[in-house]
N, C-alpha and C positions, 0 to 999 in steps of 0.2 A: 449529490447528483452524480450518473455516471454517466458520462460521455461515449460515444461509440468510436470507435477507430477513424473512420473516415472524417468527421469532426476534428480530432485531435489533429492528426494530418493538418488539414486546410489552418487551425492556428497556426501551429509548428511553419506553417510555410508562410504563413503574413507576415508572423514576428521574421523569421530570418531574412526575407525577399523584400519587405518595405522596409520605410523610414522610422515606422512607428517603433515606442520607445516600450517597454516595458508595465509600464503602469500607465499608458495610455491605453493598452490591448485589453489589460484588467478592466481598467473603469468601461470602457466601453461595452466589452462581450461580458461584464461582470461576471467573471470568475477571478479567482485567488491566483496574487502572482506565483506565487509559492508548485498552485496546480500549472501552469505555462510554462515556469521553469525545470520542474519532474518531468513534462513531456519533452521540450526541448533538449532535454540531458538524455532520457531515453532514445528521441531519433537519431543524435549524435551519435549514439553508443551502438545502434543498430537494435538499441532490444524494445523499441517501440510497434508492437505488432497487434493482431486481431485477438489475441490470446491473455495482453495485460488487463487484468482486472484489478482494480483498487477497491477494495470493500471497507475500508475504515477501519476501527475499529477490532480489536478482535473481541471475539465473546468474553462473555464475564466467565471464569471456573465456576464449575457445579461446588456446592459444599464438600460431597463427598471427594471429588477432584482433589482440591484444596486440603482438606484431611489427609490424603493420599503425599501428598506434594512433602507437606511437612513431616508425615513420618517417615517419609523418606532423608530428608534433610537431616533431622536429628538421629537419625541411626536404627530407628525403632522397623524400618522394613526396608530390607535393602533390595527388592524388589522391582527395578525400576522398567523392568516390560508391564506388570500392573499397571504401570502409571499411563505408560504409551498405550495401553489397550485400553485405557479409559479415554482415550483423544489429547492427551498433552502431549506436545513435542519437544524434547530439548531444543533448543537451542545449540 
């Protein structure tokens, strides 16, 4: 599910401004404490804005990706702009 900014806001302000506990804000607005507390820690930080997107997930590698990946690793192409113009990012 993604939530829109303003949304997020108005939790982040319930939880901090009332009494209510944690897993009473979960069970109620049934979302995951886990998501409350990534927003909370985000408003704190100041990097909770119109711009944060959560999308899950990342994709799965393409086969040939994956191909690329390990010849890489094992030596056989050292190449590693290939890899990044195939869409993998180091880390």
């Amino acid at each position: 599910m993604v939530y829109d900014y303003i949304f997020k806001v108005k939790i982040v302000k319930l939880y901090l401004e009332s009494d209510h506990s944690l897993r009473k804000l979960s069970n109620l607005l049934e979302i995951g404490k886990s998501t409350i507390c990534r927003w909370v820690h985000l408003f704190r930080t100041g990097c909770l804005t119109n711009t944060n997107k959560y999308s899950g997930r990342r994709k799965k590698l393409s086969k040939q990706q994956i191909i690329a990946i390990e010849n890489y690793v094992v030596g056989k192409d050292n190449n590693s702009k290939r890899i990044t113009a195939m869409g993998v990012k180091f880390i």
